[in-house]
N, C-alpha and C positions, 0 to 999 in steps of 0.2 A: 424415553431414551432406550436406549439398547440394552441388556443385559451388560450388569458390568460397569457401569456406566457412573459417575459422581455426577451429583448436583451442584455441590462446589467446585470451582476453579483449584487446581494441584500447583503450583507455585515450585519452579525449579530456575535456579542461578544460573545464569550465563555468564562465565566471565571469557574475556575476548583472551587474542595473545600479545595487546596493548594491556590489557589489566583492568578494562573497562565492563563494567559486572551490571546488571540489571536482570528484572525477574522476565520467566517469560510464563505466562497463565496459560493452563491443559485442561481444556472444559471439555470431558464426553466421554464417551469408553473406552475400557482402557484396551478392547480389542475393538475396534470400529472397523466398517469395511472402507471408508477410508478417510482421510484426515485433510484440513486447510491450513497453509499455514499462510496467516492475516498478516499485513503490513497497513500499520496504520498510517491516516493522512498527518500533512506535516503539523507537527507542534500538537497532536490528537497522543495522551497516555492511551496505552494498553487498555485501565481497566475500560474505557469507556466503552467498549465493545462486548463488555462481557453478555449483556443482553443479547448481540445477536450472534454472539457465540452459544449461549445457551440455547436460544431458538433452532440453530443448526444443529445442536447435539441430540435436540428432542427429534429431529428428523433422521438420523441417525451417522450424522457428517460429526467427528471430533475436531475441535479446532484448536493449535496452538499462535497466540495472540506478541503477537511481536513487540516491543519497548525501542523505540527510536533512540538514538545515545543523546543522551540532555535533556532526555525528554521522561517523568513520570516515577518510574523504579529506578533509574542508570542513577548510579552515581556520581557521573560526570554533569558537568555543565558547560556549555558554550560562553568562553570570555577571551578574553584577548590572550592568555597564557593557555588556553585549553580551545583548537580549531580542527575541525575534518572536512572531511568532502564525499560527494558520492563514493570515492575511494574507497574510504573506510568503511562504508556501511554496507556494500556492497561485496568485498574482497573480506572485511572481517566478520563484523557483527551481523548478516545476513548468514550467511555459512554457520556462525557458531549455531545460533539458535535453531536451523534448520536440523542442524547435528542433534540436538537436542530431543526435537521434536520425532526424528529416527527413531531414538534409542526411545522414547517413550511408544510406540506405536510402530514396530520392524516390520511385523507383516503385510502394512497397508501400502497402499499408493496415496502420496502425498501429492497434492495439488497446492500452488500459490495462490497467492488473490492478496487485493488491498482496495484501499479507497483514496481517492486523490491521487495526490503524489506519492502513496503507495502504491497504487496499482501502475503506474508509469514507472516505479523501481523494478515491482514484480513483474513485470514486461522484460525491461532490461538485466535485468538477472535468470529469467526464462533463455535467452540471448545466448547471455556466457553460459548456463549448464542447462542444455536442454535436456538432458538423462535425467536430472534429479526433478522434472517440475513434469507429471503426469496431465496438467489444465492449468491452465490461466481461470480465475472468477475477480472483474472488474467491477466495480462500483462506483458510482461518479466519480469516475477516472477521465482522466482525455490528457493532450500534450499540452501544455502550456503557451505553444504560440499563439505570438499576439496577433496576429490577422486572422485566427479563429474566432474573437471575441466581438461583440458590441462596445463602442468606445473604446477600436481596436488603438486609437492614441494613445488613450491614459494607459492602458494595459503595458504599453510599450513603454511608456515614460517610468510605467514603475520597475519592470525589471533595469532600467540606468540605474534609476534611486536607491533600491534596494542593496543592492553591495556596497554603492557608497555610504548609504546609513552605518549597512552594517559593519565597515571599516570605520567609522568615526564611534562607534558606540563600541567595539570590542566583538559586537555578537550582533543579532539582526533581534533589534528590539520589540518582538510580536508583542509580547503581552501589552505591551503599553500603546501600540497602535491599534491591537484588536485584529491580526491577519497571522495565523500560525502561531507560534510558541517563539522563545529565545533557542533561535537557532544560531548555528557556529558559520562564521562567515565563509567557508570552502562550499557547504549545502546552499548558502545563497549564490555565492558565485557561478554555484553549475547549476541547479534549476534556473535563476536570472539567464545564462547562455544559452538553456534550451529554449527558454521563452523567446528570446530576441530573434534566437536565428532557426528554429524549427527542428532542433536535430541535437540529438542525445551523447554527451561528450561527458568526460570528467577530468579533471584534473588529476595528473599520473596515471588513466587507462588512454586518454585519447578517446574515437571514433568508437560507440558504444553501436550501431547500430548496424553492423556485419550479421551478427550470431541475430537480431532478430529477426532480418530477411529468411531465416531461414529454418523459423523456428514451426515444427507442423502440427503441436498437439491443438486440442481444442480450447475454445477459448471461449467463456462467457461473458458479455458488456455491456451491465443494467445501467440505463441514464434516467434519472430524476424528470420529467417534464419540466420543471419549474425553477431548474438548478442555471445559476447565469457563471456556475462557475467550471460548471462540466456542457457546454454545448453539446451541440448535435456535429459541430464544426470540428469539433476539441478531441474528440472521441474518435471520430471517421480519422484525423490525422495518425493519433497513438494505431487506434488498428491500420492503417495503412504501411508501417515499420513492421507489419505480422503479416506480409504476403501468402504467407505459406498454410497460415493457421486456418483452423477450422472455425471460424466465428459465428456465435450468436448471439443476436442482439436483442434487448428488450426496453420498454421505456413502461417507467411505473407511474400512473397520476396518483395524484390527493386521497381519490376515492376507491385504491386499491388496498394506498399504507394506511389508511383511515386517518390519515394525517399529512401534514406539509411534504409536498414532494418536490425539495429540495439538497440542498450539498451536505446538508447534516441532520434534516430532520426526520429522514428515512429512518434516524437512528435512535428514536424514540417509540417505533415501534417499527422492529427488525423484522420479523416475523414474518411478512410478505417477501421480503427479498430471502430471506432464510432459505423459505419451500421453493420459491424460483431457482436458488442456485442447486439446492437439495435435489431435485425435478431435472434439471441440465446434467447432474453429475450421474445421476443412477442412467441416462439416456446417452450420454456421452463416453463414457469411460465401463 
């Protein structure tokens, strides 16, 4: 790591200006030449990233590690009294933590990045504030449409299902089906919309996908070989909404992460994609 630099994760409170508080984890120097700020996939806590946040610290990228609301640290939870949507996590708790991550690290240039359905937020948030996002860094990311996929039916069948579960349960019941976390039924209503219809919307923004046409930083887009849940299909769409962007693309096998190279297993030994994004940023920025 850098001069300067913690082996531990630094733990600073986020609270929104709903009152919704969770931690956000600052793993690296506390002067780095520049910093990520990570949006995890849906229903994925924070800590679980800390591995390849560390990885990238030891290359000398600092990273501040994002908590989904309902998800991990937050003290909120998704039930039929307590609901949001891209909305809020976008317009509040995106901003706050980014605020955050500023004030911890003023004199760097901050970059986005996420995996999953973080990195399609970190897209759409690139969008609305292209001043504050220096690079986009994707990770089995891609759009959620269902004619991108194999057994592009079921895939379609499930965004119907989905909202309506998650209307009849209060909240969209992952842990118990195995698919994401207990999310709040506004976050399935609008990823399910993006899935169905190809095109990035939220409930109280509208048409999310003006500010990405026209977004010009660069942009890295590592895909899993093995991953059935980030195609080759899934991916090309998401950067298709980034006309403008500098993109570069990469695909990791088996024998590169010395392990599964797929949607989460990449994240068992991070370390490969670490020095890939590490290698794009010092060459890109």
């Amino acid at each position: 790591m850098d001069a300067g630099s913690n082996d531990a994760a630094r733990v600073v409170c986020v609270t929104t200006a709903d009152g919704a508080a969770s931690e956000l984890l600052l793993v690296g120097a506390t002067a780095p030449r520049r910093w990520l700020y990570w949006l995890p996939a849906m229903g994925v806590p924070a800590k679980h990233y800390l591995p390849f946040a560390e990885a990238l610290a030891a290359c000398g990228m600092a990273v501040a590690l994002h908590e989904w609301r309902g998800i991990g640290s937050s003290e909120w939870r998704a039930g039929r009294w307590q609901d949001w949507g891209y909305r809020v996590l976008l317009q509040q708790d995106v901003p706050a933590g980014l605020a955050a991550a500023r004030a911890a690290w003023p004199e760097a240039p901050g970059l986005l990045g996420g995996h999953s359905l973080g990195g399609q937020l970190a897209c759409v948030y690139a969008g609305l504030h292209p001043a504050q996002v220096a690079g986009l860094a994707l990770v089995a990311s891609g759009a959620p449409y269902w004619r991108n996929f194999r057994h592009a039916w079921l895939i379609g069948a499930a965004y119907v299902a989905a909202p309506v579960l998650a209307a009849l349960f209060g909240h969209f019941p992952g842990r118990r089906i195995g698919f994401g976390g207990n999310e709040a039924r506004g976050v399935i209503r609008d990823w399910a919309r993006s899935g169905r219809t190809g095109r990035y919307a939220a409930e109280g923004m509208g048409d999310l996908e003006a500010g990405m046409a026209t977004f010009t930083a660069p942009v890295l887009a590592l895909r899993l070989r093995d991953d059935w849940l980030g195609p080759a299909a899934s991916l090309e769409w998401l950067l298709g909404k980034l006309p403008g962007a500098d993109a570069t693309r990469g695909v990791l096998a088996p024998e590169v992460l010395h392990g599964p190279a797929d949607h989460f297993g990449w994240m068992k030994s991070p370390q490969p994609v670490a020095a890939r994004i590490a290698r794009w940023a010092d060459d890109a920025l």
